[in-house]
C-alpha positions in Angstrom: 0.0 0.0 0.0 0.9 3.8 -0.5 1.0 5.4 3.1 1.7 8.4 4.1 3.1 7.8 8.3 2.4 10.8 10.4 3.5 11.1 14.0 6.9 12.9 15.6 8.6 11.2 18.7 10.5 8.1 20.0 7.1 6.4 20.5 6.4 6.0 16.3 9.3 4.4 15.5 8.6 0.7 15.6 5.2 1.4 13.8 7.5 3.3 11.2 9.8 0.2 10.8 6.9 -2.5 11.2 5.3 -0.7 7.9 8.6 -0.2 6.2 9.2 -4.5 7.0 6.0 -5.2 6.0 6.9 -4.6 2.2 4.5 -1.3 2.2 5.5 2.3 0.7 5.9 4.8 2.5 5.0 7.7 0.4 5.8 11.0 2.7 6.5 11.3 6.3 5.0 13.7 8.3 6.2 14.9 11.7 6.6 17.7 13.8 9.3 20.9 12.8 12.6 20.7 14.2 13.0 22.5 17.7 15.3 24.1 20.0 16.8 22.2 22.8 20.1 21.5 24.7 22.4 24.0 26.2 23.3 25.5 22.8 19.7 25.5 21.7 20.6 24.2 18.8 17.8 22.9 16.3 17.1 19.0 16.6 14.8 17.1 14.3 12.4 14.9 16.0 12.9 11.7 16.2 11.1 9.9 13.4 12.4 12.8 10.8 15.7 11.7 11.9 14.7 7.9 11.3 13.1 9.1 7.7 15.8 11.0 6.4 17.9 8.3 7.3 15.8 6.0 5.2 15.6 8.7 2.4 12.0 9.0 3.0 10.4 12.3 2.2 9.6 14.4 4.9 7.3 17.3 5.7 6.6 19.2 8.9 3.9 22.0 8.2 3.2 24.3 10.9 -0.9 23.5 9.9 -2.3 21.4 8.1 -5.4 23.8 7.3 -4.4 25.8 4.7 -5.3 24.9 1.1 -2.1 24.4 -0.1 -0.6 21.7 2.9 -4.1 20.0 1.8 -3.2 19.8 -1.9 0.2 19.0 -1.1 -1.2 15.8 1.1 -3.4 15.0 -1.6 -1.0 15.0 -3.7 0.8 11.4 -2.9 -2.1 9.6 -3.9 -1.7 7.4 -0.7 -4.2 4.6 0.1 -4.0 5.5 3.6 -2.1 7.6 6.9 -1.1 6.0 9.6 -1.1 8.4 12.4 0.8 7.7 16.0 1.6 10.9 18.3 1.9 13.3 15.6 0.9 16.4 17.2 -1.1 18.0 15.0 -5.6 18.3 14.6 -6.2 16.4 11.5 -9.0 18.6 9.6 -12.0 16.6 7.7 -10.1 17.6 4.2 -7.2 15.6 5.4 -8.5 12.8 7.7 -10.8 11.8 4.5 -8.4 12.1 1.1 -6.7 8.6 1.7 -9.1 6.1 -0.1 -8.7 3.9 3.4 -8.9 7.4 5.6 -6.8 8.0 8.2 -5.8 5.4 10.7 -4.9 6.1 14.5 -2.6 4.4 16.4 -3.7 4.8 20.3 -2.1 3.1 23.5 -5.4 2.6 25.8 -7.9 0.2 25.2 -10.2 2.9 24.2 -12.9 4.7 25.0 -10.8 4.8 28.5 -8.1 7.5 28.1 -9.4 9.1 24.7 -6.7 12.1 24.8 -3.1 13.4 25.5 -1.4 11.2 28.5 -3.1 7.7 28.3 0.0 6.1 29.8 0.7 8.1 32.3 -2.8 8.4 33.2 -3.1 4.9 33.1 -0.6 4.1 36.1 -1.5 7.4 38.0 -4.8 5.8 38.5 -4.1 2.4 39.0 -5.2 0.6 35.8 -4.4 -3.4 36.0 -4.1 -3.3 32.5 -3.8 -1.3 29.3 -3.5 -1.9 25.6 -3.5 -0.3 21.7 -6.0 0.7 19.7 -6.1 1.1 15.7 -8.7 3.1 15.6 -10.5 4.4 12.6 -10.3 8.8 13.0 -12.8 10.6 12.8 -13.9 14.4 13.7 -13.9 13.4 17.5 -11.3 13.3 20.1 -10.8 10.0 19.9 -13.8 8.9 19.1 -13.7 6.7 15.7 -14.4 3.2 15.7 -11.9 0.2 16.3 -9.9 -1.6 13.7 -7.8 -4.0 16.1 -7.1 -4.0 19.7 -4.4 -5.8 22.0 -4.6 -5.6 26.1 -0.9 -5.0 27.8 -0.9 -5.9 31.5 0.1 -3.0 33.6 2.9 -4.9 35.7 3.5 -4.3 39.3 6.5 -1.5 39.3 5.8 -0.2 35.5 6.7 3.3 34.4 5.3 4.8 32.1 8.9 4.5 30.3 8.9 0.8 30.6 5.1 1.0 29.2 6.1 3.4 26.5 7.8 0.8 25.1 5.9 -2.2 25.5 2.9 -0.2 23.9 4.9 1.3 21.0 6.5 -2.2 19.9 2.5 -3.6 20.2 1.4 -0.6 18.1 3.8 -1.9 15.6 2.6 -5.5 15.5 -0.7 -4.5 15.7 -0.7 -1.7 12.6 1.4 -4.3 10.4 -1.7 -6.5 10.7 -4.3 -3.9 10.3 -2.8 -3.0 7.2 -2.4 -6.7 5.7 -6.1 -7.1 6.3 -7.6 -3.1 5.6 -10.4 -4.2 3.7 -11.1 -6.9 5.0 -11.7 -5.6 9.4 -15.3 -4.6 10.2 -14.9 -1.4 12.5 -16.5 -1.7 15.5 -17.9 1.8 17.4 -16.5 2.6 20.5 -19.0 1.8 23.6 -21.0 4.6 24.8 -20.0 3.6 28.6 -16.6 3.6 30.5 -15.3 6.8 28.7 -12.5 8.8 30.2 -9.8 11.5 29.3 -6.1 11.5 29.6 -5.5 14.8 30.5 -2.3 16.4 29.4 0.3 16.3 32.4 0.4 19.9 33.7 3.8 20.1 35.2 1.9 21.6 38.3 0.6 18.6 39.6 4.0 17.0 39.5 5.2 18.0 43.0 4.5 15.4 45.4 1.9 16.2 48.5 3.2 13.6 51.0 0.5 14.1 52.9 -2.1 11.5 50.1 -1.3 7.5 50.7 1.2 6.1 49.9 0.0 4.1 47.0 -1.3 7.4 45.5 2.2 9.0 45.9 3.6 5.5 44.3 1.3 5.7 41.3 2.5 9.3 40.4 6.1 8.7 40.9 5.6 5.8 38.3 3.2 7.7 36.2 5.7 10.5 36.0 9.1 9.0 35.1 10.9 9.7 33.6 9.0 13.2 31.9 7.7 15.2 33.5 9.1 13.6 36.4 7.6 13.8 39.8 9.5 15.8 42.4 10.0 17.1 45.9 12.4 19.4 47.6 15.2 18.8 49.8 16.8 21.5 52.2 15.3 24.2 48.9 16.6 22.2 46.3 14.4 20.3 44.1 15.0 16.9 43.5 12.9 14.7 40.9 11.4 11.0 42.1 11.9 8.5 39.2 11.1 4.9 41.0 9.4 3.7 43.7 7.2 0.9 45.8 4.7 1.2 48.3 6.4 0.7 51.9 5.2 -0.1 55.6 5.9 2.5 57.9 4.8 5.5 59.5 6.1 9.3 60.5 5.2 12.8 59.9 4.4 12.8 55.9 7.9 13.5 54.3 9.9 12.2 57.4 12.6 10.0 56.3 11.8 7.0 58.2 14.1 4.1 57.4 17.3 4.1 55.2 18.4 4.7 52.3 15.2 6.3 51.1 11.9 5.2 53.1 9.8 8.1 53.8 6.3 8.3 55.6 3.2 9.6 53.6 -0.5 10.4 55.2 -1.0 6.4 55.1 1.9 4.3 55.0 5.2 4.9 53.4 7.2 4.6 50.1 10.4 3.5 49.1 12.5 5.8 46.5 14.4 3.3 44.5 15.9 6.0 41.9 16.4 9.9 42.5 17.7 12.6 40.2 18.7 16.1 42.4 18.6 19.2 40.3 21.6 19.3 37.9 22.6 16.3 38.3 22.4 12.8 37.4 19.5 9.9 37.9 20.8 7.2 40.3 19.6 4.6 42.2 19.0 5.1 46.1 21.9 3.6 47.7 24.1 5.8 45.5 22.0 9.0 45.8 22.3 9.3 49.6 26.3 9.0 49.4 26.0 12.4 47.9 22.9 13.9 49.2 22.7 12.2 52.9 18.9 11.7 53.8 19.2 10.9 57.8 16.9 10.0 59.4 14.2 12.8 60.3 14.7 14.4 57.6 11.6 16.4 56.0 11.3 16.1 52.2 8.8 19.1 51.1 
């Protein structure tokens, strides 16, 4: 098939290469424009138009995809279908219906939970036992299209939402290679009317952690949070971000250090901090942390 493949970070790629294995042509590539970052703020592509100029694929990043002209373009490459995963941009109805197959939406919840921005993180803030990918057929909604294929990912016991990131974007791969080898051939099914919810993009002010909630709460965020935003605290004025953890028994005044290297109390019960990152420096794991930054016991993180 002719596809065009839109979608811009680290979590497209093994869609990207499933297609590209799966003997179909990828027509254009559409991500996100290059921005500035680092110390020098020097210009960086994103990550899947390094990964298409690498392949000599061509690539386009329009600031909108509204205008008459980024439409005609699109038309232009008289593709059969998109294939969209995390591409950052509104699709409008010229563009989401020129593909003869439409546009095609990778999605990593088992939708209609976490239509929206943060479905991973969202899904281990609130305790989800499991999660999965959607292909899901796009439409004018938010999320709203009907289902292609679908594959459930246990939420394991400790996960990230980097560990999940992963897990879900390989599965979005395996799962859009198949979709494609049978396109005409799937019966999409609508998306039930009950059990809908919205992943919220992460607003960096609900990051900080309120030692006072329980300590699975507190748990859930740390994980939901690593590694970006990143949860965090402060220690002695200094903040210092919280990138693992388990729920712990224990109890002191919420953000006492209660037990060493890194046990510290919460409104019910405690947690463990298995991996810590204080401002300009590096992530490391407990043990190594506190050679640096002694946590003693009594001390209040904030």
């Amino acid at each position: 098939m002719r596809v065009i493949f839109m979608g811009s970070p680290e979590f497209s790629l093994p869609a990207l290469d499933a297609i590209l294995a799966a003997g179909h042509e990828v027509v254009a590539v559409y991500c996100q424009p290059p921005r500035a970052s680092g110390r020098g703020k020097k210009e960086r592509p994103t990550p899947v138009q390094a990964r298409a100029e690498e392949l000599g694929l061509p690539v386009r990043h329009p600031k909108s995809l509204r205008t008459a002209e980024a439409q005609a373009e699109f038309a232009s490459f008289d593709a059969d279908v998109a294939v969209v995963v995390a591409y950052g941009l509104i699709l409008p109805k010229e563009i989401l219906y020129t593909p003869a197959y439409g546009c095609i939406n990778i999605h990593a919840s088992l939708l209609p939970r976490w239509r929206g921005a943060a479905p991973i993180h969202r899904a281990i803030m609130a305790g989800d036992e499991q999660t999965g990918v959607c292909i899901m057929q796009m439409d004018d909604g938010l999320d709203t299209g009907p289902v292609l294929l679908r594959r459930k990912v246990p939420i394991e016991a400790g996960e990230t939402t980097q560990s999940l990131h992963s897990t879900l974007a390989y599965a979005g791969g395996e799962l859009i290679a198949e979709t494609l080898e049978n396109i005409g051939e799937i019966t999409p099914k609508p998306q039930p009317s009950e059990g809908i919810t919205y992943a919220e993009k992460i607003d960096k002010s609900e990051s900080r952690i309120d030692w006072t909630r329980p300590s699975t709460e507190i748990d859930r965020k740390i994980r939901g949070l690593s590694p970006f935003p990143g949860a965090w605290c402060e220690h002695e004025g200094i903040r210092v971000k919280l990138l693992l953890s388990a729920p712990a028994i224990g109890s002191g005044f919420p953000g006492e250090v209660i037990d060493t290297p890194a046990y510290v109390a919460c409104g019910q019960g405690a947690v463990e901090l298995k991996r810590l990152q204080k401002a300009g420096g590096k992530a490391q794991d407990a043990d190594d942390f506190v050679k640096g930054t002694p946590l003693p016991l009594g001390t209040c993180l904030t």
